[in-house]
Every structure is written in structure tokens, then in C-alpha cells.
C-alpha positions as CSV (number, residue, x, y, z in Angstrom):
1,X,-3.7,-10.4,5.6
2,X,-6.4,-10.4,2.4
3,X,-4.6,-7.7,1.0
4,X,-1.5,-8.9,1.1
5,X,-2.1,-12.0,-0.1
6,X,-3.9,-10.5,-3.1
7,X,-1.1,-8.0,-3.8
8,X,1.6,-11.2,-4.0
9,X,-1.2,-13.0,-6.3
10,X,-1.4,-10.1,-8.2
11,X,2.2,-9.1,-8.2
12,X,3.4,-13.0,-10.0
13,X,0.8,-12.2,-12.8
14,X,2.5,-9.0,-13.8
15,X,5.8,-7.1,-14.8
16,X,8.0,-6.9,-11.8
17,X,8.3,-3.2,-12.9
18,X,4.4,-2.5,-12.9
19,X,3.7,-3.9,-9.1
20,X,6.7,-5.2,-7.3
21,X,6.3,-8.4,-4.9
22,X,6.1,-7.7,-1.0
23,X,9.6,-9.1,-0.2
24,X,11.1,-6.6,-2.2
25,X,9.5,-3.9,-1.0
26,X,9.9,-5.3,2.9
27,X,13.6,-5.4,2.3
28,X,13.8,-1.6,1.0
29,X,11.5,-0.5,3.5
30,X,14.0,-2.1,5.9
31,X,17.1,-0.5,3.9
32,X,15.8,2.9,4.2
33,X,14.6,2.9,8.3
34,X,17.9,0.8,9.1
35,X,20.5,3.6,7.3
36,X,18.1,6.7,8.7
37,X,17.3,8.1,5.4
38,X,13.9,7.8,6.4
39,X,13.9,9.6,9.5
40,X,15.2,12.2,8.1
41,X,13.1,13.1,5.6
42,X,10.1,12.6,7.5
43,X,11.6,14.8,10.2
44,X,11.5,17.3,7.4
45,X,7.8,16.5,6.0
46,X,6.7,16.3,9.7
47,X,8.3,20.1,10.9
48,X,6.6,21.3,7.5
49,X,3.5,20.3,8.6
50,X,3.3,20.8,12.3
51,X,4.6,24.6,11.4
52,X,1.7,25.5,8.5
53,X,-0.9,23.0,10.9
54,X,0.0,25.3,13.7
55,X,-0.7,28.4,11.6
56,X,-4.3,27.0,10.7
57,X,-5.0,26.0,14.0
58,X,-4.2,29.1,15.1
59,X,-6.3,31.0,12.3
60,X,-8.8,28.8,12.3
61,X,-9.9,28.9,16.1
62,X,-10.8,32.3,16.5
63,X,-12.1,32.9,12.8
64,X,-14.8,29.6,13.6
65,X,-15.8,30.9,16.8
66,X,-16.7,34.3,15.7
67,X,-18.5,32.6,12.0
68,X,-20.4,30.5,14.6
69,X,-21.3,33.0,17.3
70,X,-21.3,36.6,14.6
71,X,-24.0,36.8,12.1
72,X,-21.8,39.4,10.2
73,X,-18.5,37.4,10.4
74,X,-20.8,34.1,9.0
75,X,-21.7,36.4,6.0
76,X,-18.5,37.9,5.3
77,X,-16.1,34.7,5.7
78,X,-18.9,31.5,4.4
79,X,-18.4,31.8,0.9
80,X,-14.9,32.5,1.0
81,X,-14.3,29.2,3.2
82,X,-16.8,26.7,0.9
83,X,-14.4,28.3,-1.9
84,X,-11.2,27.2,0.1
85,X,-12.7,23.4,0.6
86,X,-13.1,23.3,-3.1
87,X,-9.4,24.6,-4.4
88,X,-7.7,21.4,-5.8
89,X,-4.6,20.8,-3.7
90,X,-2.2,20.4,-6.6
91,X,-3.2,24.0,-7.9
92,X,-2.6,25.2,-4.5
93,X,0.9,23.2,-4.4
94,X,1.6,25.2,-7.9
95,X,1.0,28.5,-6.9
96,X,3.0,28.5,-3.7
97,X,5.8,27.5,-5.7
98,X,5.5,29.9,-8.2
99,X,5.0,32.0,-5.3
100,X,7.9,31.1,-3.1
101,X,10.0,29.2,-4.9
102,X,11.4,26.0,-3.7
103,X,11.2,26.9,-0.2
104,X,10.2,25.6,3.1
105,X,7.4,28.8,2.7
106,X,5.7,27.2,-0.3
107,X,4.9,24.2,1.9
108,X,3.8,26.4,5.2
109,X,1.7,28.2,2.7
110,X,-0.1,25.5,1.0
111,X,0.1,23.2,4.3
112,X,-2.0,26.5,5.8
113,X,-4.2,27.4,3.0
114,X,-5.9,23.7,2.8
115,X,-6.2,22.8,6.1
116,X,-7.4,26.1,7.1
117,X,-11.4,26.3,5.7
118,X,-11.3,22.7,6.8
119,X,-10.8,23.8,10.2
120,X,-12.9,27.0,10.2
121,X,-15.9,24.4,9.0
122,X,-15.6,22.7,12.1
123,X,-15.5,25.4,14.5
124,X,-18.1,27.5,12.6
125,X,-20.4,24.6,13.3
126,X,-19.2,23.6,16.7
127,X,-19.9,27.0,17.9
128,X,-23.6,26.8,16.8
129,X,-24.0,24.2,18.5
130,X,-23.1,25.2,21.8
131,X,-26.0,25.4,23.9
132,X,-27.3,29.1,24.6
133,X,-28.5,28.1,28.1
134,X,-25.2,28.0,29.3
135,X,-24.4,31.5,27.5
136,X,-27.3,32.8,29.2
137,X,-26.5,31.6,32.5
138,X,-23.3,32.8,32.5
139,X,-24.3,36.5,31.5
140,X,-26.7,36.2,34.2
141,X,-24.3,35.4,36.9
142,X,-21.7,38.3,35.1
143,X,-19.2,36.2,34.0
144,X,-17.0,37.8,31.5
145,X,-16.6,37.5,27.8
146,X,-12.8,35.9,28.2
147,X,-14.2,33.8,31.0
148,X,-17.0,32.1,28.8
149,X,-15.0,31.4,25.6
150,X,-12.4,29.9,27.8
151,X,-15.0,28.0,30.5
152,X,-17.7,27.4,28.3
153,X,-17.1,27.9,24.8
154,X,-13.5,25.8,24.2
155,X,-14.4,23.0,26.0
156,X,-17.9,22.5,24.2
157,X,-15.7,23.1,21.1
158,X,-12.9,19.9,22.2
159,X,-14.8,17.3,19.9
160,X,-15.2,19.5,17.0
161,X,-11.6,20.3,17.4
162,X,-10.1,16.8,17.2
163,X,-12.8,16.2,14.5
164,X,-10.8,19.2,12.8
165,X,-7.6,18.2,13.6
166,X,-8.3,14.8,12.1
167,X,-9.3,16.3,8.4
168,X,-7.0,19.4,8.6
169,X,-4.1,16.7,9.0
170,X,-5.4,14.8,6.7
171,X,-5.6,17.7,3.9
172,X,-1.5,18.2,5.2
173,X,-0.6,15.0,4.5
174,X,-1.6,14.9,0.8
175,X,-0.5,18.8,0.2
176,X,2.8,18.3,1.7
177,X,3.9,15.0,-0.1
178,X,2.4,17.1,-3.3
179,X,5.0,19.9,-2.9
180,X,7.7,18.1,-2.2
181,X,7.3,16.2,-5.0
182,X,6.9,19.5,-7.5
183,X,10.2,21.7,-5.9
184,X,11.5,20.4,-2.4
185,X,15.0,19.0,-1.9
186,X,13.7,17.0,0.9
187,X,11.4,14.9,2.3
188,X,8.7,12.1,1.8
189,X,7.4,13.6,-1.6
190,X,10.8,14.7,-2.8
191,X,12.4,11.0,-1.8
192,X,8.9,9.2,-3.7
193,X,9.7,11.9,-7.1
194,X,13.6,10.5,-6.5
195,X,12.5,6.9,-7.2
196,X,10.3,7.7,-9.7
197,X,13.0,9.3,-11.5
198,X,15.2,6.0,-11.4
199,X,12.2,4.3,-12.2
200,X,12.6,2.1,-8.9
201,X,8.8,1.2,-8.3
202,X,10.3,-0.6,-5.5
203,X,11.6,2.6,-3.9
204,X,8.4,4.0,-4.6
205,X,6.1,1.8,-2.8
206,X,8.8,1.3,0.1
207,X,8.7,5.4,0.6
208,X,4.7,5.4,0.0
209,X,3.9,2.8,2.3
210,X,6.2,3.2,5.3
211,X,4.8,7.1,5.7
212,X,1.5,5.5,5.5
213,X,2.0,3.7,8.7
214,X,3.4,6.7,10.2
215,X,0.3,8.9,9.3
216,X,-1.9,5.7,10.3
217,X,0.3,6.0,13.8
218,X,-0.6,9.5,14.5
219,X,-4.2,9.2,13.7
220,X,-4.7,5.9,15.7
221,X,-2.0,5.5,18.1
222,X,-2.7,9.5,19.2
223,X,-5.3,11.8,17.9
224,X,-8.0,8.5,17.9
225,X,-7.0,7.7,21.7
226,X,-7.2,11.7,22.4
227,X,-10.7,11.7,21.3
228,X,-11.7,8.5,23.2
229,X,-10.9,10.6,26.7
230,X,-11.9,14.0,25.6
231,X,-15.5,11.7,24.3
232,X,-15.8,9.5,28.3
233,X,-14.7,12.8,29.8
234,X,-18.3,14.4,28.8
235,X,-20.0,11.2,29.0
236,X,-19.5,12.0,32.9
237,X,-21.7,14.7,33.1
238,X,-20.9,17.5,30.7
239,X,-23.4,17.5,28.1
240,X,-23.9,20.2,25.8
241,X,-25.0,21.0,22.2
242,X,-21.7,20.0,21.6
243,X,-22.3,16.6,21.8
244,X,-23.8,17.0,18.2
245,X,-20.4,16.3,16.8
């Protein structure tokens, strides 16, 4: 409620051009769900990013698990993944681009190359955490190798993996708006560079705002509630050096 009633104080001091009042932008926000044009653009964004999110998770997983529990692995991928973290997304957005033109692949590609050394940071130290009692204990008893990764290993690794999922979405969101903005011919980003191009701030903060909530949905409304039961399901008994997280 402060905020809004400091952007409407705000917004009477200045240009209606510069920062537009919150009716305004209420009433287009309500345009653009009411006709659908929203929808389907985020359909669009959202499938880009579930398809290159799903790439990274599926990357990421295996590649953070043998960093964590692979002395060799942790030397040969560590400095490539710190060097991943550190690319600026818009360069990233560029070169997939260049690289794919204005395709659905240049956002699968950039979508996957952020989010994935993100994600491998979170496995790599989830897994070395895990504690090596359990390891042991299962290698006494001659459990297999599939059998401890899937018994032991992944569930240990459930925090770090929501805590993953969390700032690998978070990298997507940014990335994805970014490419559409540069190339697509639809989506979020391409419909916020379309009002920019009219010059309709309006349109602008109607398109920003609304795919805010949406984003603010998905990380409250599911992956927060997600981590609440994964968090009281190991509060009732299983403890483990995952619990570092």
C-alpha cells in the first residue's frame, strides 16, 4: 500500500509520459488479460522457459553430483561454472541471436546457458554435503551405486534443488524477457520492446508489472509452498548434511 501510494504521489509531480498514474496502468493491465493478448504471450515466454529450464535441470543434476562427489570432475568443470555465473545475460542474449537467429533456439540456448552453472553450484555443494555415514553404511550393507544416488543421494539433494530451481528460474526470467525483446516475434519481452516502440509507457508498465505477479505466483504460490513440505518432511526424522542448505 506504501508503494502505491508513493508511486501516485510521485506520478502527479511528473510528466504523464515519464511515470504514468496507477489507474492508467490498472485499466491497460485489464485491457490486455480481458482480450487474451496476455495469455498468449506469456504461454510463449512460459514454454521458452520450461523447455531451456528443463535442459539445465537435466544437465545440471548429474554434472553437480559428480563435481560434488569426483575430485577430478570438481577440477575439470569449477572454473568453467564460476565463468558461467559471471557471463552478463545481455551478451549471452546477443550471441544466441547471432547464433540462431530470431528463433525459439536462441532463447532455449540462453534460457540453458544461464541457468545452468547456477544449478550445477547448488548441486556441487549439496552433494558435499551429504553425510558420508550414510555412504558408508550403505556400501557396508552392499547396496548398489543406482540404489544410493537414488535412496540416498537425491533426496538429501531436495533442498538444494528447490534452492536451485529458485535462482535458475530466476536467471530465466530476466534472459528470456531480454531475448525477446532483442529478436522474438512474441512474447513478454517482444510485447514490453512493442510499447516501447509506440512510446506507450503505459503499455510498458502494464506488460512489466502483470508478468511480475505471474513470476511472484510461481515462486510463492508454488515453488515456496514446495519447499515448506520438502523442509517439515525432514524435520520428521531425516537429517542429514543436507540440512546445511
Amino acid at each position: 500500500m506504501a508503494f502505491l501510494t508513493a508511486w501516485e504521489v510521485v506520478a502527479r509531480s511528473v510528466a504523464a509520459d515519464l511515470l504514468p498514474g496507477i489507474i492508467p496502468v490498472a485499466n491497460e493491465m485489464v485491457a490486455i488479460t480481458v482480450s487474451g493478448a496476455f495469455f498468449t504471450h506469456l504461454l510463449d515466454t512460459l514454454s521458452r522457459v520450461a523447455v531451456g529450464f528443463t535442459l539445465a535441470i537435466g544437465t545440471s543434476i548429474p554434472l553437480g553430483i559428480a563435481m560434488g562427489r569426483d575430485h577430478r570432475a570438481e577440477y575439470l568443470f569449477d572454473l568453467p561454472i564460476l565463468i558461467g555465473i559471471s557471463v552478463p545475460g545481455l551478451a549471452v542474449a546477443v550471441v544466441a541471436i547471432i547464433w540462431f537467429g530470431l528463433s525459439d533456439m536462441a532463447a532455449y540456448f540462453s534460457v540453458f546457458f544461464l541457468a545452468t552453472p547456477m544449478i550445477v553450484f547448488n548441486f556441487w555443494q549439496g552433494t558435499k554435503s551429504i553425510d558420508e555415514d550414510l555412504i558408508r553404511m550403505g556400501r557396508s550393507f552392499e547396496v548398489s551405486r543406482l540404489s544410493l544416488v537414488r535412496n540416498v543421494v537425491l533426496p538429501s539433494l531436495l533442498p538444494h534443488l528447490l534452492a536451485a530451481a529458485r535462482f535458475g528460474l530466476a536467471m530465466s526470467w530476466k534472459i528470456i524477457v531480454i531475448v525477446e525483446l532483442l529478436g522474438l516475434t512474441s512474447g513478454i519481452g517482444f510485447m514490453i520492446n512493442r510499447q516501447f516502440q509506440v512510446y506507450s509507457v503505459v503499455g510498458v508498465f502494464a506488460w512489466t508489472l502483470e508478468f511480475t505477479f505471474v513470476m511472484m505466483v510461481i515462486e510463492f504460490g508454488i515453488i515456496k509452498r514446495i519447499e515448506k513440505r520438502v523442509t517439515a518432511w525432514r524435520g520428521d526424522g531425516h537429517s542429514g548434511g543436507a540440512r546445511a542448505a
